[in-house]
N, C-alpha and C positions, 0 to 999 in steps of 0.2 A: 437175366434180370439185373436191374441195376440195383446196387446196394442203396440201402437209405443215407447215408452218411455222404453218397457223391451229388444227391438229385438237386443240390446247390449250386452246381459246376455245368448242370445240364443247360444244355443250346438246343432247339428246336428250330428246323429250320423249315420255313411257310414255303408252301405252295408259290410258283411264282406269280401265278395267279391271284395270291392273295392281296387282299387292298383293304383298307380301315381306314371309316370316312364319318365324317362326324358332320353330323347337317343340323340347319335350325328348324328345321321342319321334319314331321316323319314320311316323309316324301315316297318310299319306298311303299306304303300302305296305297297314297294315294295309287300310284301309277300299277300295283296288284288292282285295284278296283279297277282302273281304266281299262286294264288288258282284259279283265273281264266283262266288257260291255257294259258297265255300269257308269254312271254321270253322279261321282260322286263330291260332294261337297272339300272346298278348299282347306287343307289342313289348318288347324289353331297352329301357333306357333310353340314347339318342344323341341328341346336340344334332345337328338337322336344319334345313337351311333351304331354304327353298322358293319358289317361285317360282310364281303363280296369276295368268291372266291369262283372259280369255273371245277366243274367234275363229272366225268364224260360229256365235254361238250357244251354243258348247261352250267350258264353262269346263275347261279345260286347268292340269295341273300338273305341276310337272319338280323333282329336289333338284338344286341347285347349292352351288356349294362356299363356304364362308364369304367368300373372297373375292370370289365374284362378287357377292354381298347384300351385301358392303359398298358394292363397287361398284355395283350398281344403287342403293343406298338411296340413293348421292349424287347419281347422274343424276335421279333420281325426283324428287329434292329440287327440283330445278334447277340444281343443282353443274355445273360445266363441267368435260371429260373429265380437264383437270388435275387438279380438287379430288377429283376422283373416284379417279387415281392417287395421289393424296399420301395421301388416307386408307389407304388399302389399301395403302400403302408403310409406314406409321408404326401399323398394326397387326396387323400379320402377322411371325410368328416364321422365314414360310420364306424359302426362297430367291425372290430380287428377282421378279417379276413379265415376264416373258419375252415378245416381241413375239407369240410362235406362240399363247402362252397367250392373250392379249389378243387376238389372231386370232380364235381357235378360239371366244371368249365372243361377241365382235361377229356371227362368222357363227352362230351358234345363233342368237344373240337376234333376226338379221336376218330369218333363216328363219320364227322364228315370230311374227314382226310385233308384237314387244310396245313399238316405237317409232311413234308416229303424226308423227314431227317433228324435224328435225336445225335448232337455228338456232346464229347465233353464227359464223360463217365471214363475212368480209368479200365482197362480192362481186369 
């Protein structure tokens, strides 16, 4: 386990697979309806952001919240989990970023293995 004191220093490193895509549309809805036989009406216009990664095989896609694309876009980078809160501290209008929130994002992202790599922890 990594100490608390290093999780500042932590790199995670994505899937190569992984890709983060920010559309004006929620396009991703539409095109689930179509695959499902259905003729569904043309999306309203929403800034949507997305999250596309492959696992066993099957390219997988989820909307996450602007904050989390910011935050993954910096891990993805190679940002370390600070640079990755600083950004998303200094462009977000909401309320501070909350340990549950940051939870809640770690454990998705865990679940669906879009991390192949944690470095950057001393031993």
């Amino acid at each position: 386990a990594v100490p608390p004191e290093q999780w500042e220093n932590l790199q995670f490193v994505p899937l190569n697979s992984l890709r983060l895509i920010e559309l004006a549309f929620p396009a991703h809805e539409y095109v689930s309806a179509v695959r499902k036989g259905l003729e569904p009406e043309l999306p309203e216009r929403q800034t949507t952001w997305l999250l596309v990664w492959r696992h066993q095989f099957i390219v997988r896609r989820k909307a996450i919240t602007r904050r989390e694309y910011l935050m993954l876009r910096v891990l993805s980078h190679g940002g370390t989990l600070s640079d990755a809160l600083s950004v998303v501290s200094r462009a977000s209008d909401e309320a501070a970023l909350s340990e549950r929130e940051l939870f809640g994002w770690f454990s998705s992202w865990t679940r669906a293995g879009i991390f192949r790599d944690v470095s950057g922890a001393m031993p």
